[in-house]
Every structure is written in structure tokens, then in C-alpha cells.
C-alpha positions as CSV (number, residue, x, y, z in Angstrom):
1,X,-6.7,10.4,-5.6
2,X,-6.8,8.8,-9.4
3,X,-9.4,6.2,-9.6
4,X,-6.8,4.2,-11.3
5,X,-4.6,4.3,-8.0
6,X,-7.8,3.7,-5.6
7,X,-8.6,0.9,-7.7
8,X,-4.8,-0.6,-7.0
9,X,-5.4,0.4,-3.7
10,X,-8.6,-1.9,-3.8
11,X,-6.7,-5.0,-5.5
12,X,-4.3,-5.2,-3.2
13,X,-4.7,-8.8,-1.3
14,X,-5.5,-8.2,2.3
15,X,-3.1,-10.8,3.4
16,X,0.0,-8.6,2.6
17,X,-1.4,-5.9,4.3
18,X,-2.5,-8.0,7.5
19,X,1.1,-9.1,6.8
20,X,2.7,-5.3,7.4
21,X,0.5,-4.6,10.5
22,X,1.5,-7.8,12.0
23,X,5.5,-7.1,11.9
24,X,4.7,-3.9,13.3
25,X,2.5,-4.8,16.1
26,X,4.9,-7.3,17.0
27,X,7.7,-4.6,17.0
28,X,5.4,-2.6,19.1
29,X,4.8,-6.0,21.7
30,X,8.8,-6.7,21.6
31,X,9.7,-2.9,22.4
32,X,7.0,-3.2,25.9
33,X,9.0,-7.0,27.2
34,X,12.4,-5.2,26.3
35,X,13.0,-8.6,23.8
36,X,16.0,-7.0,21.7
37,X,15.9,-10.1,20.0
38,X,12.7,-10.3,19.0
39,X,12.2,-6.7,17.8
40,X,15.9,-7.2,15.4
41,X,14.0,-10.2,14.1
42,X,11.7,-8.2,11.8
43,X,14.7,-6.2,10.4
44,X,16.7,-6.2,8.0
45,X,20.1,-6.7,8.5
46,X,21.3,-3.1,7.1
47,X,18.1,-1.2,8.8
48,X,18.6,2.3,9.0
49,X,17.1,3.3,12.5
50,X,16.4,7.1,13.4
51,X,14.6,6.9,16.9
52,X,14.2,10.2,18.7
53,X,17.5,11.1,20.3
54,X,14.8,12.0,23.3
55,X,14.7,8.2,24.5
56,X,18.3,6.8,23.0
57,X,20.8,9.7,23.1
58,X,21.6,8.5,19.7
59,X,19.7,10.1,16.7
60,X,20.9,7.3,14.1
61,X,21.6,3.2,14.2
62,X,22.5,1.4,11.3
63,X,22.3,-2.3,11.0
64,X,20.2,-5.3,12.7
65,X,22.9,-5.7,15.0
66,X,23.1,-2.0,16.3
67,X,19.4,-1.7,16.9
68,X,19.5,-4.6,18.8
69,X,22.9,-3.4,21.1
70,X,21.2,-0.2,21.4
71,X,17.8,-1.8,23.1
72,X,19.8,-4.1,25.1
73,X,21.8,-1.0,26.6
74,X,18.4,0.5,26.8
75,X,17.1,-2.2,28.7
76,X,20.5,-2.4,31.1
77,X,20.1,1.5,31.9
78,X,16.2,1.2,33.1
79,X,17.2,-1.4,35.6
80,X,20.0,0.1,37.1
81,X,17.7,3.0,37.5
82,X,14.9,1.9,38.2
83,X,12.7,3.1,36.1
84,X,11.0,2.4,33.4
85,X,9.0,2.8,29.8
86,X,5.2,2.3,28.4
87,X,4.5,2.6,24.9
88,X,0.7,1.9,23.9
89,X,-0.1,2.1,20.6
90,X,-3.2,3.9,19.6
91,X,-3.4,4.1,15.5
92,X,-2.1,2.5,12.5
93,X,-1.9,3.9,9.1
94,X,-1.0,2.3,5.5
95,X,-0.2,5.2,2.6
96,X,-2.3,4.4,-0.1
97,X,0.1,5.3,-2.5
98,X,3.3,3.8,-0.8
99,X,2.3,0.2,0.1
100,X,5.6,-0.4,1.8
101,X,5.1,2.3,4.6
102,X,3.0,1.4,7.7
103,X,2.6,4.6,10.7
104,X,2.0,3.3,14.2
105,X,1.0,6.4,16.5
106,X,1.3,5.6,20.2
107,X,2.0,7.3,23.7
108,X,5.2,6.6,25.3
109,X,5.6,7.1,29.1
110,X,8.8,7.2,31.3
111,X,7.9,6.9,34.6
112,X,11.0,7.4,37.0
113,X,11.7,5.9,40.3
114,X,10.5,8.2,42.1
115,X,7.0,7.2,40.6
116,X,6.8,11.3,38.5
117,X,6.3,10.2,35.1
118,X,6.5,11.8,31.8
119,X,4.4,11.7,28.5
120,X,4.9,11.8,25.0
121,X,2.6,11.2,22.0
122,X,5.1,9.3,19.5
123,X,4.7,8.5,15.6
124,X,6.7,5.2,14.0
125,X,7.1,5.2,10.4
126,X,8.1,2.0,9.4
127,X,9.5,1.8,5.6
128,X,9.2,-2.5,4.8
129,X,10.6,-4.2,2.3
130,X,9.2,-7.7,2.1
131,X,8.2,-9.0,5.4
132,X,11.3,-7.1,7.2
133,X,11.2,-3.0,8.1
134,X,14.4,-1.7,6.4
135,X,13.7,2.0,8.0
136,X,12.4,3.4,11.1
137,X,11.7,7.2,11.8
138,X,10.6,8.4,14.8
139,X,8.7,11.5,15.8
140,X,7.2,13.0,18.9
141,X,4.1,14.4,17.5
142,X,1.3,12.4,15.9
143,X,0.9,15.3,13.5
144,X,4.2,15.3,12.2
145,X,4.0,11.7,11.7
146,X,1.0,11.7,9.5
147,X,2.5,14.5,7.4
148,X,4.9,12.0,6.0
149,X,2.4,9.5,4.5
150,X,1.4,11.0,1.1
151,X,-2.3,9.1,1.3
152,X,-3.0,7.8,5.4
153,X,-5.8,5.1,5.5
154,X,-6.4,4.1,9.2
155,X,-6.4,0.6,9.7
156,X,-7.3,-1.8,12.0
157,X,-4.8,-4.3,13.1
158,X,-5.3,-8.0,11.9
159,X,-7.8,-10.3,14.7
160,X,-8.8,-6.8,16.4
161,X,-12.2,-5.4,16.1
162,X,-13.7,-2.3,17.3
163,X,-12.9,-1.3,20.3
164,X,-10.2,-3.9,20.8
């Protein structure tokens, strides 16, 4: 990288990153209650949404209001079937050279009824703009994920230390 760019790198104020990985952690804490609500908060209202047709059947959603029907149909199926989905988070990168993109990697976990379970490493790239994410990709490969930032610094999420 330039020394010009990692000295804008540098500059930047810590606060809006803090800012970026505090949205997304939040997503990420609103996506484990099911709070449909909550998660559409830190849209915008014409977010484009590309989850993994894997979990949604869907492959697209566009607009606050979709995403938010979509997890509260979400929510409605896991009842009446009783089972049920844990996604842990377990990294979080900022691109060095696109501030508004933040990458959560995580494991997601659908455990059926029946207690057999299934895993899935999963990689969340969120595109902000301001304080809102106005695009979310999905992949199932932590790999793949990564390949999308241009320059991944791992970060640590705002109040957590090492080992948190």
C-alpha cells in the first residue's frame, strides 16, 4: 500500500470506525434474539440485501421493509418447526482502502428438532453509508469473503479486549 493511503488510513478518527463495528455487532446481536426490528434499524431504507439463498430461499431483498418481512418470516418458520439458528461471530475486518466496508466472519449453526445440527462458516460484508449499511452480501466461506476487501485490517470490536 502507498504511504500516502496508510497515512489516511492512520488519520482516520477512531470514533467512526468504533462507529462501523458497532452497527454491525449490533446487527450481528439482533440476528441471534430474532429482533427484525432492531436489525432494519441500522438500514437504510432502499438496502440492497443478498443473503445466502442457503438460509432464506431468497437470494435478493431490497428495501428496509423487505429485510425486515423476510426475518420475521424467518423467525415464524423456526417456531413452527422447531428448530433453530446460532450465528457467532468470530472476526471483523475494515478495508483500508474502502472505509465504508466492514467484513464480519462468523459460524452459523442450524440445529433441527431432532437435535442433528448443521454448520457453516459465513462471511458478512457490510457496504455503510453513514451510520446505516446500505448493502449486505453474504457468503459461506470465510475465504471468499476476505477476497472482496481490497486491503482487510482485523479489528477488534469497540469495549472488547483480547480474548473477549
Amino acid at each position: 500500500m502507498p504511504a500516502a493511503a496508510e497515512e489516511r488510513w492512520e488519520a482516520r478518527p477512531i470514533e467512526d470506525r468504533d462507529a462501523k463495528l458497532k452497527v454491525v455487532a449490533a446487527m450481528f446481536a439482533a440476528f441471534a434474539r430474532f429482533d427484525h426490528d432492531e436489525f432494519a434499524r441500522h438500514l437504510t431504507e432502499d438496502v440492497e440485501f443478498r443473503p445466502s439463498a442457503f438460509l432464506t430461499g431468497k437470494g435478493e431483498f431490497h428495501g428496509r421493509e423487505e429485510v425486515r418481512e423476510n426475518l420475521r418470516e424467518l423467525a415464524g418458520q423456526l417456531d413452527e418447526s422447531g428448530e433453530a439458528i446460532r450465528l457467532h461471530p468470530v472476526a471483523f475486518y475494515l478495508d483500508r482502502r474502502d472505509e465504508s466496508k466492514v467484513l464480519a466472519l462468523g459460524n452459523l449453526k442450524i440445529i433441527r428438532e431432532s437435535g442433528e445440527s448443521f454448520g457453516t462458516e459465513v462471511a458478512y460484508l457490510h457496504t455503510m453509508r453513514g451510520d446505516k449499511v446500505a448493502a449486505l452480501r453474504t457468503w459461506l466461506d470465510h475465504k471468499e469473503g476476505l477476497s472482496q476487501l481490497a486491503s482487510p485490517e482485523e479489528v477488534t470490536l469497540p469495549g472488547a479486549g483480547p480474548g473477549s
